[in-house]
PyMOL Python script that loads the backbone (N, CA, C, O; Angstrom):
from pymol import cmd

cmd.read_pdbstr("""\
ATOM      1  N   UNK A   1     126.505  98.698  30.003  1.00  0.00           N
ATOM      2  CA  UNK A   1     125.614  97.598  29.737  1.00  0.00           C
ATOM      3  C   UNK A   1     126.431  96.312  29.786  1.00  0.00           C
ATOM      4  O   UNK A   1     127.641  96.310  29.558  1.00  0.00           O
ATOM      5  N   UNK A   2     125.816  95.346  30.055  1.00  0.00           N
ATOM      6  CA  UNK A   2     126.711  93.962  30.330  1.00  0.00           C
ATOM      7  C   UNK A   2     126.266  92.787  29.183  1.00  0.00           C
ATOM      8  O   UNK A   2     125.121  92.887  28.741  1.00  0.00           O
ATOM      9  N   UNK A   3     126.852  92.026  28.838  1.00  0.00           N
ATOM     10  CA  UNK A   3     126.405  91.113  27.815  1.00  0.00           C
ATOM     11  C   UNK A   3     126.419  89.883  28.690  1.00  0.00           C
ATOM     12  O   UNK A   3     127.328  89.409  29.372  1.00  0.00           O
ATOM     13  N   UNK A   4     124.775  89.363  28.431  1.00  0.00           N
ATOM     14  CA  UNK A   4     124.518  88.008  28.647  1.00  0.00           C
ATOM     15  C   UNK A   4     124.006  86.970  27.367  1.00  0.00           C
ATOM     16  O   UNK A   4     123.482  87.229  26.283  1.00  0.00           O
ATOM     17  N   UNK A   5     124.400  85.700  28.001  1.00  0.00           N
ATOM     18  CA  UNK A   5     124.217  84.748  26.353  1.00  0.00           C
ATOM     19  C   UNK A   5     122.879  83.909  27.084  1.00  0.00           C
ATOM     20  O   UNK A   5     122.893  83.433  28.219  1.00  0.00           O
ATOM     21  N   UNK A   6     121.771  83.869  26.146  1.00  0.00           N
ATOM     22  CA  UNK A   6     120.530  83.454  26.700  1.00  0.00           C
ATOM     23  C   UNK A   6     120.576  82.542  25.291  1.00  0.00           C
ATOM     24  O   UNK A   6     120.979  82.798  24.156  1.00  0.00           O
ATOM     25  N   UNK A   7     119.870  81.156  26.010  1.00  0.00           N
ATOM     26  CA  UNK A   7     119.223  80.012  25.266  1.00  0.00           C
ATOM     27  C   UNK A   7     117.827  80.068  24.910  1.00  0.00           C
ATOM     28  O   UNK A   7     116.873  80.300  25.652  1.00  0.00           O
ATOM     29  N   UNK A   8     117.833  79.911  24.110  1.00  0.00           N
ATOM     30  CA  UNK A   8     115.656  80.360  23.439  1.00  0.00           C
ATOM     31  C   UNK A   8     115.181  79.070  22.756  1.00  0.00           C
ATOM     32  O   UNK A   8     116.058  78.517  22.093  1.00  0.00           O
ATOM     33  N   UNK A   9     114.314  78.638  22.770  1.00  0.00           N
ATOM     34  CA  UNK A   9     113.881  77.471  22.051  1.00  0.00           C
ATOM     35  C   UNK A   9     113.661  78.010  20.667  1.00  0.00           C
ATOM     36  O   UNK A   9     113.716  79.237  20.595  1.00  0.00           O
ATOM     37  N   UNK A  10     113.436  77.389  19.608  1.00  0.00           N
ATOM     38  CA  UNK A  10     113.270  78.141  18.333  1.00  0.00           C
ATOM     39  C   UNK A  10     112.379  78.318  18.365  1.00  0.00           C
ATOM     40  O   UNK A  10     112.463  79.326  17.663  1.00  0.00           O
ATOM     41  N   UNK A  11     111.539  78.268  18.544  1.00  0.00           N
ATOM     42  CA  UNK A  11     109.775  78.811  18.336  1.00  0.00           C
ATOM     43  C   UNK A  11     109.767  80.076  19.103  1.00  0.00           C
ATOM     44  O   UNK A  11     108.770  80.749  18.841  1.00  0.00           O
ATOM     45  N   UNK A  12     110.896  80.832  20.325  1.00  0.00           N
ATOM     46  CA  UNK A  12     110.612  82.044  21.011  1.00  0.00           C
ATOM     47  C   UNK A  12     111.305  82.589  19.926  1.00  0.00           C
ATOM     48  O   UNK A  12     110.597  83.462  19.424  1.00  0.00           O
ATOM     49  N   UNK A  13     112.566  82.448  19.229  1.00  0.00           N
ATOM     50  CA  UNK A  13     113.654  82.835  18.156  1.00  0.00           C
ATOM     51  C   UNK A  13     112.959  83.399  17.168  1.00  0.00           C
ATOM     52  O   UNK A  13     113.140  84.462  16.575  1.00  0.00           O
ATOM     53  N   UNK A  14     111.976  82.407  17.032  1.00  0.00           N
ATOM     54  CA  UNK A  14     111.207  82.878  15.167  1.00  0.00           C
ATOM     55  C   UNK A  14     110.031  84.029  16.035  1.00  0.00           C
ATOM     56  O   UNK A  14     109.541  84.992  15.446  1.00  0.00           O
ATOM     57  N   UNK A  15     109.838  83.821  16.953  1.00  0.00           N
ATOM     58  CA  UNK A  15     108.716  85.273  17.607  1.00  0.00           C
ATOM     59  C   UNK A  15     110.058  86.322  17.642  1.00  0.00           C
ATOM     60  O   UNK A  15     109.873  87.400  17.076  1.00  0.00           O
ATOM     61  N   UNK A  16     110.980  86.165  18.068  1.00  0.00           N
ATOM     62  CA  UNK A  16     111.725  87.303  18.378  1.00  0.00           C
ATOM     63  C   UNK A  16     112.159  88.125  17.062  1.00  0.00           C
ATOM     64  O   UNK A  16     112.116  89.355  17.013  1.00  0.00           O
ATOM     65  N   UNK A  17     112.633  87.202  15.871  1.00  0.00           N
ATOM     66  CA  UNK A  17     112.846  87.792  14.702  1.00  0.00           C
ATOM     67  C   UNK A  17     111.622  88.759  14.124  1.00  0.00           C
ATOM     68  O   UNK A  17     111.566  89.856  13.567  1.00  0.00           O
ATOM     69  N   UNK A  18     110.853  87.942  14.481  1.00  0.00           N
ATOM     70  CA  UNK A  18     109.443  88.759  13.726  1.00  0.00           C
ATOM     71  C   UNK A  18     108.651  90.091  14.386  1.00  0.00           C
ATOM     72  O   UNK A  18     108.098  91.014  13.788  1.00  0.00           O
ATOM     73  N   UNK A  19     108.813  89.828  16.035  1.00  0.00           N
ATOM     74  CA  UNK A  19     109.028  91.098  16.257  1.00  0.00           C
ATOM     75  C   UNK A  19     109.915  92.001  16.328  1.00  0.00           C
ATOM     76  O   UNK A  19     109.687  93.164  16.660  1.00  0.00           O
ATOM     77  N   UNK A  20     110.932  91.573  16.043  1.00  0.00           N
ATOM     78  CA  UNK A  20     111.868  92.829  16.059  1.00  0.00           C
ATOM     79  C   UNK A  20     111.855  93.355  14.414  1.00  0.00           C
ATOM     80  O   UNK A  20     111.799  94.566  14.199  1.00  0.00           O
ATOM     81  N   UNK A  21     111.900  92.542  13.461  1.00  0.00           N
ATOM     82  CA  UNK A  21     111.507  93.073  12.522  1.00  0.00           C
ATOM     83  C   UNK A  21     110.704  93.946  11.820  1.00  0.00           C
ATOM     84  O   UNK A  21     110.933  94.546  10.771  1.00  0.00           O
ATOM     85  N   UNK A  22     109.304  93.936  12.846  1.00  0.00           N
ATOM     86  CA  UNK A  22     107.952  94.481  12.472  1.00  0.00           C
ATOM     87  C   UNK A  22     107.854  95.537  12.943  1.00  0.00           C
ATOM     88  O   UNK A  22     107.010  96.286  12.451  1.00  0.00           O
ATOM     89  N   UNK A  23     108.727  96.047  14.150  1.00  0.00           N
ATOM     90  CA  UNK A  23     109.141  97.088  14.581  1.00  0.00           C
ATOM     91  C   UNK A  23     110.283  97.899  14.528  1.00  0.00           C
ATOM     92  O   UNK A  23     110.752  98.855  15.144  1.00  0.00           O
ATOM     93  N   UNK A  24     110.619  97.047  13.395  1.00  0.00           N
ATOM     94  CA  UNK A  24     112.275  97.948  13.002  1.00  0.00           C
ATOM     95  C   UNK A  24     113.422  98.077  14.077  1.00  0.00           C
ATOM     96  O   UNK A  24     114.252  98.984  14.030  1.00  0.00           O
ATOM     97  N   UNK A  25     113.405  97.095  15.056  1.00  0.00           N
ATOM     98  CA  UNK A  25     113.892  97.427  16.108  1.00  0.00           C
ATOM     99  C   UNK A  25     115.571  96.147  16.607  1.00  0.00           C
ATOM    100  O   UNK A  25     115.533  94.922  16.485  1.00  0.00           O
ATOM    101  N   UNK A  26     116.162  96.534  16.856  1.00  0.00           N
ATOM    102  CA  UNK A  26     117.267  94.904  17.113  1.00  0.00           C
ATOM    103  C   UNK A  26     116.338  94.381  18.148  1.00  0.00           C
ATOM    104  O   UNK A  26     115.530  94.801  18.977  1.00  0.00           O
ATOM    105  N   UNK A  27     116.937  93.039  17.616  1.00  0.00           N
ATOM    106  CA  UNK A  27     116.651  91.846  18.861  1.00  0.00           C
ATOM    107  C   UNK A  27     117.005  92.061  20.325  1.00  0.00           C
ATOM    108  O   UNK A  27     116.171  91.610  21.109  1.00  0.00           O
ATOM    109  N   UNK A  28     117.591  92.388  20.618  1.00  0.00           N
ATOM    110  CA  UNK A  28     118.716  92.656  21.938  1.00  0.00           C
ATOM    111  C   UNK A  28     117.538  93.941  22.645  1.00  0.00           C
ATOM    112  O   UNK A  28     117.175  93.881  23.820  1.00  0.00           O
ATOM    113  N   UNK A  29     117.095  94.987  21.731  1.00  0.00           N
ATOM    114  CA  UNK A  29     116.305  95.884  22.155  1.00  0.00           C
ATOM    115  C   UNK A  29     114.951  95.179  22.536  1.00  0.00           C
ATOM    116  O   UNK A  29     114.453  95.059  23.656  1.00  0.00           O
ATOM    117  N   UNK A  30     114.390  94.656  21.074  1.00  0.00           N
ATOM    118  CA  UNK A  30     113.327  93.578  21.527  1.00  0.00           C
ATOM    119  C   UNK A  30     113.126  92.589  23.176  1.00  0.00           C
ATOM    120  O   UNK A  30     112.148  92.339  23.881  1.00  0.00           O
ATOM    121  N   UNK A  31     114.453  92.283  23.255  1.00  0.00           N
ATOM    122  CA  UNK A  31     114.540  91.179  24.200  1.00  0.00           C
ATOM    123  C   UNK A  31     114.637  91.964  25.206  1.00  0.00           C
ATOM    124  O   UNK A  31     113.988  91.590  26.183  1.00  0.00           O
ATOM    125  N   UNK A  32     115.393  93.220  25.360  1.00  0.00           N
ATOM    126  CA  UNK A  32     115.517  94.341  26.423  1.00  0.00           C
ATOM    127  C   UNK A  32     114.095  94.953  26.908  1.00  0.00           C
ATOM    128  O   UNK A  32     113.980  95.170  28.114  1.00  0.00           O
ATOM    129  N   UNK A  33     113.300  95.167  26.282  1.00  0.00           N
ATOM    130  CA  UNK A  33     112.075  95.817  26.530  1.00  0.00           C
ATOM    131  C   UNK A  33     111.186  94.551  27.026  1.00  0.00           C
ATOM    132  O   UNK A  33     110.261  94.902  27.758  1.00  0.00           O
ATOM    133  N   UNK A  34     111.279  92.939  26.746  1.00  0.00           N
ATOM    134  CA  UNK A  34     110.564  91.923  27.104  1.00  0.00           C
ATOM    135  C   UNK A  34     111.103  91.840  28.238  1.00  0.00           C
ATOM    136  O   UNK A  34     110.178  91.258  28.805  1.00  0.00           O
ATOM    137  N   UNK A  35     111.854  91.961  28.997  1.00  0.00           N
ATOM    138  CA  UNK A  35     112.236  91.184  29.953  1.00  0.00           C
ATOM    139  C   UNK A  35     112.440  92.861  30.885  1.00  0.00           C
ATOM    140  O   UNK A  35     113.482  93.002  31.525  1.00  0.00           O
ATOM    141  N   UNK A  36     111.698  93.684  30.882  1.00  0.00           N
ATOM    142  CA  UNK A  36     111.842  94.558  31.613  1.00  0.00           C
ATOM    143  C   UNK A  36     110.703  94.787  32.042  1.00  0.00           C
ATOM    144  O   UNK A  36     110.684  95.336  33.143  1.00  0.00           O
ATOM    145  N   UNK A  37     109.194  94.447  31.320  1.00  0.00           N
ATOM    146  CA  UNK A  37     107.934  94.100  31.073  1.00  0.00           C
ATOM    147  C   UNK A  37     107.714  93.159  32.097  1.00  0.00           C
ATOM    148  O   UNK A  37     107.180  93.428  33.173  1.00  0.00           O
ATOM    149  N   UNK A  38     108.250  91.730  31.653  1.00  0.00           N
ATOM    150  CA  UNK A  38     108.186  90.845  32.429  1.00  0.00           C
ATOM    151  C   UNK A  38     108.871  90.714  33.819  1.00  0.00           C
ATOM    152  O   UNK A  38     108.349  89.831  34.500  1.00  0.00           O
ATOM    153  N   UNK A  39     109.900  91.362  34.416  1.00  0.00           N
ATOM    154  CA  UNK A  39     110.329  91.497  35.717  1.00  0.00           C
ATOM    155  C   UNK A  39     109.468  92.204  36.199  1.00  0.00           C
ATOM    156  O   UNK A  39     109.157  91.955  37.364  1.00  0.00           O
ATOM    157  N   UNK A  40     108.812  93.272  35.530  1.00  0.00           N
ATOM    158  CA  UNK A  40     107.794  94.195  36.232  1.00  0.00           C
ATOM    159  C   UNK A  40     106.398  92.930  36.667  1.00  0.00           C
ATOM    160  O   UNK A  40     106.006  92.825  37.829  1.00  0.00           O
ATOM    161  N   UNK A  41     106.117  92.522  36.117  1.00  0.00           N
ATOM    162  CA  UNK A  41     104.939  92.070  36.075  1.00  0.00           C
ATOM    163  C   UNK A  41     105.159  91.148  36.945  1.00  0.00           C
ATOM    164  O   UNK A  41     104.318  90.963  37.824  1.00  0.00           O
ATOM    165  N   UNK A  42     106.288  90.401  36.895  1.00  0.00           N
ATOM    166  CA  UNK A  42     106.843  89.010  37.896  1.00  0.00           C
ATOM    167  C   UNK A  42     106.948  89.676  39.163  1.00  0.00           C
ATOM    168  O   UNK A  42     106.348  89.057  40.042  1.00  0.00           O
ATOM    169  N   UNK A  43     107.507  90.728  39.554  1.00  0.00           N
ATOM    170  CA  UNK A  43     107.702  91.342  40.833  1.00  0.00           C
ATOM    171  C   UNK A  43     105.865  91.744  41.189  1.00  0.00           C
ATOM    172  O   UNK A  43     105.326  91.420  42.247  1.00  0.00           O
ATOM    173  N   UNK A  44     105.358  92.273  40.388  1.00  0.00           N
ATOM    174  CA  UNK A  44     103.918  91.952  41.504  1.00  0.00           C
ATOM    175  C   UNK A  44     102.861  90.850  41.464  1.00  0.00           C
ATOM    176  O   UNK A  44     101.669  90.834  41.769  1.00  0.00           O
ATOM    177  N   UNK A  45     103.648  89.995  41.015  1.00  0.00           N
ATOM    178  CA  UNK A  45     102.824  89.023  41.190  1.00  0.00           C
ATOM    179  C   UNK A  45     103.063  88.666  43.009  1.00  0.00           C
ATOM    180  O   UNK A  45     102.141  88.291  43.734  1.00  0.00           O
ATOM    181  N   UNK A  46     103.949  88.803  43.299  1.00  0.00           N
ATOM    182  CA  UNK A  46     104.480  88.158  44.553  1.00  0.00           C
ATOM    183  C   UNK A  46     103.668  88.739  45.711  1.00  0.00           C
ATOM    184  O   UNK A  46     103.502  88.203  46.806  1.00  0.00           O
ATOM    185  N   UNK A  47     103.032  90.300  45.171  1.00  0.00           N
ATOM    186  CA  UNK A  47     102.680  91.059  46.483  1.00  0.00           C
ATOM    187  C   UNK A  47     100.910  91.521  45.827  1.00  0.00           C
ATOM    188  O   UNK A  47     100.191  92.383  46.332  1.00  0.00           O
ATOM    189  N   UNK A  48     100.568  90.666  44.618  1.00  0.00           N
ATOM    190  CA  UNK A  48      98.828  91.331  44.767  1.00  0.00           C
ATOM    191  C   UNK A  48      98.256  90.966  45.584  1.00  0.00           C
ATOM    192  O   UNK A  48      97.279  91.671  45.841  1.00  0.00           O
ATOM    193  N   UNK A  49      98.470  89.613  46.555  1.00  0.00           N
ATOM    194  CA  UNK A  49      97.203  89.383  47.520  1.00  0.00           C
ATOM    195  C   UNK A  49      97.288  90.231  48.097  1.00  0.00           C
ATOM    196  O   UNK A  49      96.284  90.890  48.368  1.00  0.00           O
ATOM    197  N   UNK A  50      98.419  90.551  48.499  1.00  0.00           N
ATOM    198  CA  UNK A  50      99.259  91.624  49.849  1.00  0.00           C
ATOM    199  C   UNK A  50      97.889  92.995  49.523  1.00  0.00           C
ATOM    200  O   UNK A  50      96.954  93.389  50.221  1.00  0.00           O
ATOM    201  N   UNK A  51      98.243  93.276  48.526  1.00  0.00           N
ATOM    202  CA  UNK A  51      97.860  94.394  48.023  1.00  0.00           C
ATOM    203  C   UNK A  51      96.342  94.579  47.544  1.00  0.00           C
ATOM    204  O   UNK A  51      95.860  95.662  47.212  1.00  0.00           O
ATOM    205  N   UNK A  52      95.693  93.402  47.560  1.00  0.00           N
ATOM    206  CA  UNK A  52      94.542  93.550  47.334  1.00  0.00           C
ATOM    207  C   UNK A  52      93.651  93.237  48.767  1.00  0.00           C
ATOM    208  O   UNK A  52      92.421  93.263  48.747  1.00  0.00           O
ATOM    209  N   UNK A  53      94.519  92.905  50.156  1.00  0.00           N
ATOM    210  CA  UNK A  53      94.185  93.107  51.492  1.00  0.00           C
ATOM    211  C   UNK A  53      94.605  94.284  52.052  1.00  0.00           C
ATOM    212  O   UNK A  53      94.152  94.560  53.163  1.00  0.00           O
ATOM    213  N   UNK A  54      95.650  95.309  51.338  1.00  0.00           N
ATOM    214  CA  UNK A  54      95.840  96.880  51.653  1.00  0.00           C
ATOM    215  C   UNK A  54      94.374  97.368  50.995  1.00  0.00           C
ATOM    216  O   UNK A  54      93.851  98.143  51.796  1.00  0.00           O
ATOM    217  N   UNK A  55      93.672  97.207  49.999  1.00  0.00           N
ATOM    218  CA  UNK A  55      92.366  98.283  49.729  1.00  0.00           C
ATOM    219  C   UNK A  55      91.826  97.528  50.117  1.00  0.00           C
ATOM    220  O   UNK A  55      90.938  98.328  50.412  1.00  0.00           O
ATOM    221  N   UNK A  56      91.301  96.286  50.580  1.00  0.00           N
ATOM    222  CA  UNK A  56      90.197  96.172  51.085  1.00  0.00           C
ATOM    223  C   UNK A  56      89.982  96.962  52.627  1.00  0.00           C
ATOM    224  O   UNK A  56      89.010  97.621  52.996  1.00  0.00           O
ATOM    225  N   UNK A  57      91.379  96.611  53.450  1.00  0.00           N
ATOM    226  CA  UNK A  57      91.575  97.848  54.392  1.00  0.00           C
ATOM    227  C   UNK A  57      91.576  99.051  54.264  1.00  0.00           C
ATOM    228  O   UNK A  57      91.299  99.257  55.445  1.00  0.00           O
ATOM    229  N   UNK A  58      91.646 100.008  53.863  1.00  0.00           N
ATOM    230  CA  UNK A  58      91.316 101.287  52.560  1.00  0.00           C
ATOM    231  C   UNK A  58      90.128 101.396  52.800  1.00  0.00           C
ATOM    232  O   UNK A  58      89.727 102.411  53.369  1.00  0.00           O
ATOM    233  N   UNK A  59      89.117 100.218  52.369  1.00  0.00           N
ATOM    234  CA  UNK A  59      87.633 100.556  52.132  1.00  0.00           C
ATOM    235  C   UNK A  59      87.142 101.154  53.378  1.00  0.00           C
ATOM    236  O   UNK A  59      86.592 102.209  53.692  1.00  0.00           O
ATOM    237  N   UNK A  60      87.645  99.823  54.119  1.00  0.00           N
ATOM    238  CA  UNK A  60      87.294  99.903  55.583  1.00  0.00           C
ATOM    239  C   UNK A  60      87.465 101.081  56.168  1.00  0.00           C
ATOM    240  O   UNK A  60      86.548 101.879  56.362  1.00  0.00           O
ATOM    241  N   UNK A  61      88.666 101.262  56.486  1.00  0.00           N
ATOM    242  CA  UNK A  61      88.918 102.801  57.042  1.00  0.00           C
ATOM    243  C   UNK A  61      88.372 104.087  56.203  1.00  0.00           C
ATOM    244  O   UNK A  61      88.270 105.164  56.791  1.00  0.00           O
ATOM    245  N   UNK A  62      88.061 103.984  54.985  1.00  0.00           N
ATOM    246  CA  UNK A  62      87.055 105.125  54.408  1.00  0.00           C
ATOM    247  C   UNK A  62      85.860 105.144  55.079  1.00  0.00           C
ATOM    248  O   UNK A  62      85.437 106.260  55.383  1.00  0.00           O
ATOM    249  N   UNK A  63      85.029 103.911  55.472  1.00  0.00           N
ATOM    250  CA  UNK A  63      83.636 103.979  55.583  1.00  0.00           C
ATOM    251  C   UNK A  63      83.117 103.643  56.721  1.00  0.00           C
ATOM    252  O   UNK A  63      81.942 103.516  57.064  1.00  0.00           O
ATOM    253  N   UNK A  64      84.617 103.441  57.571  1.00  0.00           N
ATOM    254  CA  UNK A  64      84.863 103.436  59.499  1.00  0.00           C
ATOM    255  C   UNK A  64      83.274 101.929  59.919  1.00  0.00           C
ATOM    256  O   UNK A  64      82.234 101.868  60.574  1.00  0.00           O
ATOM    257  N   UNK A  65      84.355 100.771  58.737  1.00  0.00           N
ATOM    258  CA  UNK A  65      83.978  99.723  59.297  1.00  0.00           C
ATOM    259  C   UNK A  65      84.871  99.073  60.074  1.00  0.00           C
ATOM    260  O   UNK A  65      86.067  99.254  59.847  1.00  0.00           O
ATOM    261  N   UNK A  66      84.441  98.161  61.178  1.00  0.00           N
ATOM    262  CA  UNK A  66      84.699  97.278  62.109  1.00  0.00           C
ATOM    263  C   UNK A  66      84.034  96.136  61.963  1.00  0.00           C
ATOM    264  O   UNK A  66      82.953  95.920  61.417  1.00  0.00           O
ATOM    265  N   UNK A  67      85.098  95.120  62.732  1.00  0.00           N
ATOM    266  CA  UNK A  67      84.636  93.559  62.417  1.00  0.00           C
ATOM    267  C   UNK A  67      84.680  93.296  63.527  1.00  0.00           C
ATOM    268  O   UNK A  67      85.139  94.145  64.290  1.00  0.00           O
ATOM    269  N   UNK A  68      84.166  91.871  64.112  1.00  0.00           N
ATOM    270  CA  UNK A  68      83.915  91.794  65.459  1.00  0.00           C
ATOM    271  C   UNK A  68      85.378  91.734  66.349  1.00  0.00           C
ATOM    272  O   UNK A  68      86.494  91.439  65.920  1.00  0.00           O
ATOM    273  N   UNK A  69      84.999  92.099  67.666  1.00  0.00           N
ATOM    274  CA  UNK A  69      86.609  92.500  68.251  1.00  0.00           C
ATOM    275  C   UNK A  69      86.785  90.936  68.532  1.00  0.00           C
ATOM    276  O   UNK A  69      87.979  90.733  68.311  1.00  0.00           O
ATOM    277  N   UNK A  70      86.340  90.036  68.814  1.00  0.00           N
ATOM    278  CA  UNK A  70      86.762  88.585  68.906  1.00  0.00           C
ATOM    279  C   UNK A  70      87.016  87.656  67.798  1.00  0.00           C
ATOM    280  O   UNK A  70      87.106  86.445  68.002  1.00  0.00           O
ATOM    281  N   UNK A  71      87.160  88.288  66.384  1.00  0.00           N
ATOM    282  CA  UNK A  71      87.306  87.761  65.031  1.00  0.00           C
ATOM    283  C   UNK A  71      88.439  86.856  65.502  1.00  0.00           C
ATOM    284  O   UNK A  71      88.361  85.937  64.686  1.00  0.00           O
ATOM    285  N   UNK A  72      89.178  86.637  66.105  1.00  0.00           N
ATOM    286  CA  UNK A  72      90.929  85.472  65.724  1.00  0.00           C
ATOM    287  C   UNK A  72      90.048  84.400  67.071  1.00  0.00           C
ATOM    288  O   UNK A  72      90.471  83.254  66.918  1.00  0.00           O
ATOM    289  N   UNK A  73      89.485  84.426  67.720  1.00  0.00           N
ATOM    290  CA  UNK A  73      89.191  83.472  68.554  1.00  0.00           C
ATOM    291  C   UNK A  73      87.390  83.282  68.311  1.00  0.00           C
ATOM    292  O   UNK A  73      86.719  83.307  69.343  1.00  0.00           O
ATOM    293  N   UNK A  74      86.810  83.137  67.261  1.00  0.00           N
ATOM    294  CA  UNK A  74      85.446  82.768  67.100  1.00  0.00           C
ATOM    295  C   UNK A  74      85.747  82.585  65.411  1.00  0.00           C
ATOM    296  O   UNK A  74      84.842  82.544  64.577  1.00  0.00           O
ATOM    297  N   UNK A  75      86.597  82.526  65.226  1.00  0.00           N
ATOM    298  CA  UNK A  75      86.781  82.753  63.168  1.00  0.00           C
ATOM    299  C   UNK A  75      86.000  81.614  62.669  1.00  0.00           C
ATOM    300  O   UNK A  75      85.098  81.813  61.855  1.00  0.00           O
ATOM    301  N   UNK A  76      86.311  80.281  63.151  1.00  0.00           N
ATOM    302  CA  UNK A  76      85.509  79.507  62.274  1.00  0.00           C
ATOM    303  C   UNK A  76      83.888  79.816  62.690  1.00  0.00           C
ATOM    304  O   UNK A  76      83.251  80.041  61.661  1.00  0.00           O
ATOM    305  N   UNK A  77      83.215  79.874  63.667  1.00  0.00           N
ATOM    306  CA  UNK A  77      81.716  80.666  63.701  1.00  0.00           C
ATOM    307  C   UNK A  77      81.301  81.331  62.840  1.00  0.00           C
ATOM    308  O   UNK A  77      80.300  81.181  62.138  1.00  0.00           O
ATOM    309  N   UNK A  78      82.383  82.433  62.860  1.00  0.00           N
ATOM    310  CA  UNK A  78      82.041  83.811  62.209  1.00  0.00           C
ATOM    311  C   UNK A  78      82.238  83.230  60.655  1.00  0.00           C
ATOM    312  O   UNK A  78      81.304  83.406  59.872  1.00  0.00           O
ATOM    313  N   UNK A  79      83.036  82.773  60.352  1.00  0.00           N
ATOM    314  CA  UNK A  79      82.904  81.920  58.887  1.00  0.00           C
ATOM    315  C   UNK A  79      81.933  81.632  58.305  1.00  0.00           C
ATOM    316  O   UNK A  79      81.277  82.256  57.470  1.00  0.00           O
ATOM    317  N   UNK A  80      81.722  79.866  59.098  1.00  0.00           N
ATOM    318  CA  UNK A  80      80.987  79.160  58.568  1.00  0.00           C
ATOM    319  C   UNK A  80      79.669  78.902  59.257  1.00  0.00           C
ATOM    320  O   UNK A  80      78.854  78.142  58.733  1.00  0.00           O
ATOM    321  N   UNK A  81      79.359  79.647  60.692  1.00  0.00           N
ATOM    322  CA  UNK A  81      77.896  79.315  60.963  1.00  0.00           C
ATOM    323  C   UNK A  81      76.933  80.717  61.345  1.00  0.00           C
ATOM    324  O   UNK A  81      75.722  80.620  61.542  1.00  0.00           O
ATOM    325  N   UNK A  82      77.666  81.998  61.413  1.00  0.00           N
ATOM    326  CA  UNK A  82      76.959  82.969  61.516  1.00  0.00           C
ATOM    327  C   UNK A  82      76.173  83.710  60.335  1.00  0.00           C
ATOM    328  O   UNK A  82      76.705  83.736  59.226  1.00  0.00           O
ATOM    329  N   UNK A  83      74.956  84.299  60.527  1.00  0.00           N
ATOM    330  CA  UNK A  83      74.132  84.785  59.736  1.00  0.00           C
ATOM    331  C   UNK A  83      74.542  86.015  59.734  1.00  0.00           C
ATOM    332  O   UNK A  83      74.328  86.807  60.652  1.00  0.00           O
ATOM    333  N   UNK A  84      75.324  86.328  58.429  1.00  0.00           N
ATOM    334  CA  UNK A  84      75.888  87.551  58.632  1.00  0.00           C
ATOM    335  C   UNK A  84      74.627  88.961  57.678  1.00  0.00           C
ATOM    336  O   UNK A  84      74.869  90.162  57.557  1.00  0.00           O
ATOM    337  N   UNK A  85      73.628  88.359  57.277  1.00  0.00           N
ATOM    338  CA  UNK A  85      72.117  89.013  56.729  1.00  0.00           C
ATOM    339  C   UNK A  85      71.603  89.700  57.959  1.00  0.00           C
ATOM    340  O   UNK A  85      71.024  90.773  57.792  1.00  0.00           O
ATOM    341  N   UNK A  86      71.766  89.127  59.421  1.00  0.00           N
ATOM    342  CA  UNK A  86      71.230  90.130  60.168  1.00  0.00           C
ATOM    343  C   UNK A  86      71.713  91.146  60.723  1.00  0.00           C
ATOM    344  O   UNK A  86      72.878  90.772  60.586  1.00  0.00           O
ATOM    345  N   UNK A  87      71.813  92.110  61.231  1.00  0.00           N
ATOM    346  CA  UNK A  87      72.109  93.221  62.275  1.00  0.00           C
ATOM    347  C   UNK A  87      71.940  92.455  63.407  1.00  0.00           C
ATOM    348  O   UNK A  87      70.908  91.850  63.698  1.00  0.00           O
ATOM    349  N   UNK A  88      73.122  92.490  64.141  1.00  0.00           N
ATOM    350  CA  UNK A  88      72.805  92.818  65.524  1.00  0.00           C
ATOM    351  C   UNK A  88      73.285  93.805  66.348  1.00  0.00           C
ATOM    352  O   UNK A  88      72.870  93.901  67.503  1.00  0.00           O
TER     353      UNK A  88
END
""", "prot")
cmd.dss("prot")
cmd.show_as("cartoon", "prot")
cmd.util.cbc("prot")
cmd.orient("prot")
């Protein structure tokens, strides 16, 4: 394990005492389990759009939809002036 010296404002200090206290637990553990939480959570932040355009593709290929084959050269049409309520 490696020792790093971290700066905290006092108002994170007096949260950190109090949870580590309330859980019987050291600070260092406290701060170990926060920041292992939070890298997790920080690392997908970077990739949910990503990932929420992998299932929408998902859906698609479950239910063997298709979009029009000229979608990248008609996009603003298909956007903003087609009636997408009808069948054609």
């Amino acid at each position: 394990m490696l020792k790093t010296y971290l700066y905290v404002p006092e108002e994170l200090e007096e949260k950190l005492n109090r949870t580590a206290k309330a859980q019987n637990k050291s600070k260092a553990e406290v701060i170990r389990q926060a920041l292992e939480k939070g890298i997790t959570a920080v690392a997908h932040q970077g990739t949910a759009s990503a990932q929420a355009l992998l299932k929408i593709a998902q859906i698609g290929r479950k239910h063997n939809l298709h979009g029009p084959k000229d979608g990248s050269e008609r996009m603003d049409e298909y956007l903003w002036s087609k009636d997408w309520s009808k069948d054609e």
